[in-house]
DSSP file (Angstrom, degrees, kcal/mol; ACC not computed):
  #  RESIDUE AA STRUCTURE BP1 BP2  ACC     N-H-->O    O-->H-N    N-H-->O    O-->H-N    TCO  KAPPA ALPHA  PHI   PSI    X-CA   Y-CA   Z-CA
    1    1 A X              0   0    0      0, 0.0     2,-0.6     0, 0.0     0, 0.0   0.000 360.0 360.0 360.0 132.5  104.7   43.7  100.4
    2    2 A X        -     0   0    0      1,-0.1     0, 0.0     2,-0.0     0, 0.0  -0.472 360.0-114.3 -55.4 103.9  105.9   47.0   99.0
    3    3 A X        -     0   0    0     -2,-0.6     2,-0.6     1,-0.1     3,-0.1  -0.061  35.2-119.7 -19.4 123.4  103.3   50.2  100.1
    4    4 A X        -     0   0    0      1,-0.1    -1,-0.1     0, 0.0    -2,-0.0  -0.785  30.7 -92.5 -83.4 121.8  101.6   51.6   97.0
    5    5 A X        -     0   0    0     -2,-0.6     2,-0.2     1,-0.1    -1,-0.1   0.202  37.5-126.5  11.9 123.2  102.0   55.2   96.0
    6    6 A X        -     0   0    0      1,-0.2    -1,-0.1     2,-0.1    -3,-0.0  -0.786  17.1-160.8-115.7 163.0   99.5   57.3   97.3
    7    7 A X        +     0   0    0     -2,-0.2    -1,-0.2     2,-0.1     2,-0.1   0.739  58.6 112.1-101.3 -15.7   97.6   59.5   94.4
    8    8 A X  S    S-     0   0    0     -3,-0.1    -2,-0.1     1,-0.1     3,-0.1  -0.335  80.6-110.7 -76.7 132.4   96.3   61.8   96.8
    9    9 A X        -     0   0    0     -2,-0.1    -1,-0.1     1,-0.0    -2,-0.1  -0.084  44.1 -99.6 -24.0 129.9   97.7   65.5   96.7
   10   10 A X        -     0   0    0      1,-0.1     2,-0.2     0, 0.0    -1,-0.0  -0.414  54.6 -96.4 -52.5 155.8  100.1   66.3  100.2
   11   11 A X        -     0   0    0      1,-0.2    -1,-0.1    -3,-0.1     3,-0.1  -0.548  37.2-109.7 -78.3 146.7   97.8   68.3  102.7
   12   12 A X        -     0   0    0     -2,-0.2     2,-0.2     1,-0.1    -1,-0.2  -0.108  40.1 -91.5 -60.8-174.8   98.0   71.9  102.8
   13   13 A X    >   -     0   0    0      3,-0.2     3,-1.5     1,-0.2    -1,-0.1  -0.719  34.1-123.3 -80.4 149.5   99.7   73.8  106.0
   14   14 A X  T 3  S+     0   0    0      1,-0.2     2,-1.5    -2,-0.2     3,-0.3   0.942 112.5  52.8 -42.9 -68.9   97.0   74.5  108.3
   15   15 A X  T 3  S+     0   0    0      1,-0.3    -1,-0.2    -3,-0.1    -3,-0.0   0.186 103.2  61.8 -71.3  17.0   98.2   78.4  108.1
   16   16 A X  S <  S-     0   0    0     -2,-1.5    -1,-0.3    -3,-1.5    -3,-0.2  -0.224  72.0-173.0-140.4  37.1   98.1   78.5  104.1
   17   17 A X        -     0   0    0     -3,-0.3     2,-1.3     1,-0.1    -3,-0.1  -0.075  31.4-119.0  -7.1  96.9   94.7   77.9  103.4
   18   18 A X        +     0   0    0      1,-0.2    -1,-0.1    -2,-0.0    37,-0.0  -0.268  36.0 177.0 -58.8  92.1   93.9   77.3   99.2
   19   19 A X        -     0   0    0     -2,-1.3    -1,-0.2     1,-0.2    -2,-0.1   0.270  43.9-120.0 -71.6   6.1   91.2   80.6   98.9
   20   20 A X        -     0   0    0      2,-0.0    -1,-0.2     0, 0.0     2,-0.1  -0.173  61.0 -42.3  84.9-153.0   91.0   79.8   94.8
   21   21 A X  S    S-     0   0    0      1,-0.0     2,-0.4     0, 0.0     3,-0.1  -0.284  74.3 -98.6 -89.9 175.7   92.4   83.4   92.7
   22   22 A X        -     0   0    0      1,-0.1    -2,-0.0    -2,-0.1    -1,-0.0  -0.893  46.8 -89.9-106.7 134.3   91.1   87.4   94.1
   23   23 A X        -     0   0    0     -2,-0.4    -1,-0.1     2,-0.1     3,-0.1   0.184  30.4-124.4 -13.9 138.0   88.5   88.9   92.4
   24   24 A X  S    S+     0   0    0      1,-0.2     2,-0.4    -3,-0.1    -1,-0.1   0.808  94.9  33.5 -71.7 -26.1   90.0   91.2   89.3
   25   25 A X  S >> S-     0   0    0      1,-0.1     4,-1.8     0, 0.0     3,-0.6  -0.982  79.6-120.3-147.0 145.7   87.9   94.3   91.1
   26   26 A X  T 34 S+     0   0    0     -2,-0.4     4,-0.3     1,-0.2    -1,-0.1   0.717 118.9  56.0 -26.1 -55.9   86.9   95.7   94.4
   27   27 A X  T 3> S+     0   0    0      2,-0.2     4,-3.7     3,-0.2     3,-0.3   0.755 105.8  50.6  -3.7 -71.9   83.1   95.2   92.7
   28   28 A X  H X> S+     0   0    0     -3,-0.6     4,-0.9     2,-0.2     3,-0.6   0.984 109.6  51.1 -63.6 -82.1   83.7   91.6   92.1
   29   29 A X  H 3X S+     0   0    0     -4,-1.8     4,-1.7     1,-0.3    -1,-0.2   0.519 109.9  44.4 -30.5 -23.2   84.9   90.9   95.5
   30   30 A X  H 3> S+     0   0    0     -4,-0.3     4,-0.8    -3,-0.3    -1,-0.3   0.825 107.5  56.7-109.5 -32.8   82.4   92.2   97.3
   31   31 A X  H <X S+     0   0    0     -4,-3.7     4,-0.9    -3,-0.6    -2,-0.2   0.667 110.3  43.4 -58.5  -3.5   79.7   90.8   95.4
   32   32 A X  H  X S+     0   0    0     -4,-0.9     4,-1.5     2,-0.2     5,-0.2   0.819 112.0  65.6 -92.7 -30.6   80.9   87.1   95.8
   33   33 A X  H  < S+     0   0    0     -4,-1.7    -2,-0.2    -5,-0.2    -3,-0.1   0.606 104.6  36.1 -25.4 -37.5   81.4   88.4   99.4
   34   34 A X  H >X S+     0   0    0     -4,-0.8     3,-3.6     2,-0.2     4,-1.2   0.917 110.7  64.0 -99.6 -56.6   77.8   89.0  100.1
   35   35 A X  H 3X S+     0   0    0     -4,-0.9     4,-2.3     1,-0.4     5,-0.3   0.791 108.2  39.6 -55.6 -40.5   76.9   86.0   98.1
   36   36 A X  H 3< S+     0   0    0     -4,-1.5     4,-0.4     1,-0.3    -1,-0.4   0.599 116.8  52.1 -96.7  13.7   78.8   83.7  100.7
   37   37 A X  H X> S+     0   0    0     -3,-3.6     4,-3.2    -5,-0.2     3,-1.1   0.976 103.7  50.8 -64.4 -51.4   77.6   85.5  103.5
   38   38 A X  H 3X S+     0   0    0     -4,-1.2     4,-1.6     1,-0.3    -2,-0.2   0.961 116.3  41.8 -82.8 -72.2   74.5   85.3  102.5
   39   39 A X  H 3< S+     0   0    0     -4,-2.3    -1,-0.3     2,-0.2     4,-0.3   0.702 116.0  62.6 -58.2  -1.1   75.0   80.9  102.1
   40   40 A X  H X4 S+     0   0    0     -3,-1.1     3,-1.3    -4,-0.4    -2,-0.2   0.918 101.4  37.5 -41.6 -87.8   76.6   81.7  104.9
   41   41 A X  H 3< S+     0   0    0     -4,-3.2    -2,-0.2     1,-0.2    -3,-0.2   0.599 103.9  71.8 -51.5 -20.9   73.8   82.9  106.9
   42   42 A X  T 3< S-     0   0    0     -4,-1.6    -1,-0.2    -5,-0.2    -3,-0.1   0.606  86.7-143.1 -90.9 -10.4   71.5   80.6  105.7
   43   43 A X  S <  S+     0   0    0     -3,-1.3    -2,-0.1    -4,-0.3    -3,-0.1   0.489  70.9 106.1  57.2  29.5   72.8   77.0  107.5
   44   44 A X        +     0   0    0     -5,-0.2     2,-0.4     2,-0.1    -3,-0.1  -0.223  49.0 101.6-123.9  66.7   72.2   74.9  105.1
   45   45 A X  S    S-     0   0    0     -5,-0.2     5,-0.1     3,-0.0     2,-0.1  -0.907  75.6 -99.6-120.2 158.5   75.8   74.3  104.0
   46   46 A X     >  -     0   0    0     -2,-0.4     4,-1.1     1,-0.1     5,-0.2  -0.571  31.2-110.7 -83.5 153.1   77.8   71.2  104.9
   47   47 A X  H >> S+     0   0    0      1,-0.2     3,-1.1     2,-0.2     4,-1.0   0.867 118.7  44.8 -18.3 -79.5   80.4   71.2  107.7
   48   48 A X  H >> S+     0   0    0      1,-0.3     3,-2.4     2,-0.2     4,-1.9   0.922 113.0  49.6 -63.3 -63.0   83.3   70.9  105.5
   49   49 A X  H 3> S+     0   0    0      1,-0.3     4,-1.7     2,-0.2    -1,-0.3   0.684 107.3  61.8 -60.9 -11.8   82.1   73.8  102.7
   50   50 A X  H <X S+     0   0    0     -4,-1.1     4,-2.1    -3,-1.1    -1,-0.3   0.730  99.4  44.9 -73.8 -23.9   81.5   76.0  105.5
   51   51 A X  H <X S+     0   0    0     -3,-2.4     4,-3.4    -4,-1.0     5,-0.4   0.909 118.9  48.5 -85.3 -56.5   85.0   76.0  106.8
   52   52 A X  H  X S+     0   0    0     -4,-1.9     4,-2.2     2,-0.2    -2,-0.2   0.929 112.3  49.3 -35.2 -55.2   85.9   76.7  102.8
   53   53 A X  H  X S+     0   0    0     -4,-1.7     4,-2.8    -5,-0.3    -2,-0.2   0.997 110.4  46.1 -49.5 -74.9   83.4   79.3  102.6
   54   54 A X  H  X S+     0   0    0     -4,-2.1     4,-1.3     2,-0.2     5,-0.3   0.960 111.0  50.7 -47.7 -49.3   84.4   81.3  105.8
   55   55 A X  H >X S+     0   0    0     -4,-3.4     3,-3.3     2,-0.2     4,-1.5   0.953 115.3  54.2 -50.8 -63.6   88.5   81.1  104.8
   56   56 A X  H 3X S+     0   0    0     -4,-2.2     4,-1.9     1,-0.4    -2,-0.2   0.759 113.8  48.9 -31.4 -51.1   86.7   82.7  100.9
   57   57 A X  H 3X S+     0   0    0     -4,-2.8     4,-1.1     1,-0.2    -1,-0.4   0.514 104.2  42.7 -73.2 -29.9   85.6   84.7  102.8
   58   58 A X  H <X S+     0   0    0     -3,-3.3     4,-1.8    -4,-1.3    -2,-0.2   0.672 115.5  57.8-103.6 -34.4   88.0   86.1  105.1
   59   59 A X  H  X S+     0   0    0     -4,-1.5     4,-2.1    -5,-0.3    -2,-0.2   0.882 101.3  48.0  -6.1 -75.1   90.1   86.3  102.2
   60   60 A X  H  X S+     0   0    0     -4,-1.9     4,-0.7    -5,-0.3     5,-0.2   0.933 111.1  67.5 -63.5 -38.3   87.8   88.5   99.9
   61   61 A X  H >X S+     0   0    0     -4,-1.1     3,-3.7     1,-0.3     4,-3.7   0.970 102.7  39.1 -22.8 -74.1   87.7   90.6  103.5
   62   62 A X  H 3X S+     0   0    0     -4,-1.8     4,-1.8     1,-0.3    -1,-0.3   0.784 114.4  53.2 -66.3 -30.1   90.9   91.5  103.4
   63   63 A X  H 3X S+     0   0    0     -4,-2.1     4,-0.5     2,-0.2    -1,-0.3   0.476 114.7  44.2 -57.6  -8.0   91.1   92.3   99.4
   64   64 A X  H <X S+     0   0    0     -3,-3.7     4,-1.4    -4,-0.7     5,-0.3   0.850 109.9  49.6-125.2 -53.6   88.4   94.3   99.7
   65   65 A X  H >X S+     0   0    0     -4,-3.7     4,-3.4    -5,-0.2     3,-0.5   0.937 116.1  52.8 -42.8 -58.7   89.6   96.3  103.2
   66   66 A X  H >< S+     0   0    0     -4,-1.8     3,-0.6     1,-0.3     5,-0.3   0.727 109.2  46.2 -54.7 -96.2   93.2   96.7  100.9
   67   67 A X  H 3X S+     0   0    0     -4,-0.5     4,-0.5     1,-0.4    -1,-0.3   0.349 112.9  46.8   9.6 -66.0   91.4   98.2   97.9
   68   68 A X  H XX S+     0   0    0     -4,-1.4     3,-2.8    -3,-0.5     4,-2.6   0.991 116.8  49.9 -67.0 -79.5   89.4  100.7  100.1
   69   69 A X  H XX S+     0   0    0     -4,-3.4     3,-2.6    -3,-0.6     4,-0.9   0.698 109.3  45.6 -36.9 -69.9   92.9  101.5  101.9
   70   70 A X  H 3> S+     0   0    0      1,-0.4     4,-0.7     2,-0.3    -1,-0.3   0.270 118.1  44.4-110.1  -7.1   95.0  102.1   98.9
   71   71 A X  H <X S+     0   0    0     -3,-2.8     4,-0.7    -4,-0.5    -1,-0.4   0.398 114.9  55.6-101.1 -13.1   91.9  104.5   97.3
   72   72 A X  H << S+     0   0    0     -3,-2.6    -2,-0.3    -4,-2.6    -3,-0.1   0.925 110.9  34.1 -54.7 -47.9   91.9  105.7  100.6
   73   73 A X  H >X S+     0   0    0     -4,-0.9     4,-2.1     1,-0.2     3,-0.8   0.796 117.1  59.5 -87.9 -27.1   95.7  106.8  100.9
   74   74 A X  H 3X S+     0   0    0     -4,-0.7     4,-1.3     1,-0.3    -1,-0.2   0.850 102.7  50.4 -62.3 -30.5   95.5  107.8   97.1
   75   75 A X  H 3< S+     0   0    0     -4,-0.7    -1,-0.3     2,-0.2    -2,-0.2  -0.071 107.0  57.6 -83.2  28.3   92.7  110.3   98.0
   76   76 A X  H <>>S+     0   0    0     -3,-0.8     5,-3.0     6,-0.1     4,-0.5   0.388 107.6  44.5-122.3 -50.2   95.1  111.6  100.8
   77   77 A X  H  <5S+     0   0    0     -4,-2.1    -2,-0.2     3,-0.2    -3,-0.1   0.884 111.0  52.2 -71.7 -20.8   97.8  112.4   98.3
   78   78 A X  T  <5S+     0   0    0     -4,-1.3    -1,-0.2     1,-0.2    -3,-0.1   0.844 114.0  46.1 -78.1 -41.8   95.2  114.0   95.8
   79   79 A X  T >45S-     0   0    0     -5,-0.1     3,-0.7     5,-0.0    -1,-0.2   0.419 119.4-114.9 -95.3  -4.4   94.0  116.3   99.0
   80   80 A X  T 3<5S-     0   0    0     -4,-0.5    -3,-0.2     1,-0.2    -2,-0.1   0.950  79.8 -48.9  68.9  80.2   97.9  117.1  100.0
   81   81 A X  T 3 <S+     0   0    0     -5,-3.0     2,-0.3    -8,-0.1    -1,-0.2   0.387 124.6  95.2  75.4 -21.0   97.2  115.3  102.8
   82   82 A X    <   -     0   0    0     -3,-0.7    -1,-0.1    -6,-0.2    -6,-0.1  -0.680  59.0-143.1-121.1  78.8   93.9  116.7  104.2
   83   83 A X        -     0   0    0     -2,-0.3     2,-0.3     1,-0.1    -7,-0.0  -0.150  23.6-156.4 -42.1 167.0   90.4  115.2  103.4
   84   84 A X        -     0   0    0      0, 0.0     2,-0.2     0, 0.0    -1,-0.1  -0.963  19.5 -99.4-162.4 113.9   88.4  118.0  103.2
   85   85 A X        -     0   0    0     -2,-0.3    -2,-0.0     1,-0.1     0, 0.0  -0.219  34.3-113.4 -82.8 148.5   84.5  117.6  103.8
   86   86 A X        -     0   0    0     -2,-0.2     2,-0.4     1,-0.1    -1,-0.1  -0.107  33.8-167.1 -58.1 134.2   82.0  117.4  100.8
   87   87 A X        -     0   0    0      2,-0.0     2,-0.6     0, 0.0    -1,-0.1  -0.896  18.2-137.4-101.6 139.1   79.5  120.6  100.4
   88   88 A X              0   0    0     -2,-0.4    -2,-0.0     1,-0.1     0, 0.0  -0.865 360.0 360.0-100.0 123.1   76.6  120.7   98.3
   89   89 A X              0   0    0     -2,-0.6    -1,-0.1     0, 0.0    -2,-0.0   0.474 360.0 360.0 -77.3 360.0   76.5  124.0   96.5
């Protein structure tokens, strides 16, 4: 007897975890950030959404570390190169 079709999606590659779309702003990221820390921290998520959660998470990390870099390196060029610390006059 012929094998039926299977309906189910192929599995991702382990190394290519689906993290859904990035945040439009730095803002955004790092508030949904704290939010899954926070259901993070709190253990009462299932096994399986936990593992989802942490990749979301490590994800939104790194968008939000780039962000921070790239207003970093822009504030480098603005300073010719030299941060320079703030005084209050």
């Amino acid at each position: 007897m012929p094998k039926a079709p299977s309906t189910l999606p192929p599995p991702l590659p382990a190394d290519a975890p689906d993290t859904g779309a990035l945040p439009a702003s730095y803002e955004a990221g790092l508030q949904e950030l704290e939010r899954l820390v926070n259901e993070l921290e709190s253990g009462q998520m299932p096994l399986d959404q936990l593992l989802v959660s942490y990749q979301r998470g490590a994800a939104l990390l790194t968008f939000c570390r780039d962000k921070l870099q790239a207003v970093e390196d822009q504030i480098k060029v603005l300073d010719a190169g030299s941060l320079k610390a703030w005084s209050a006059e």
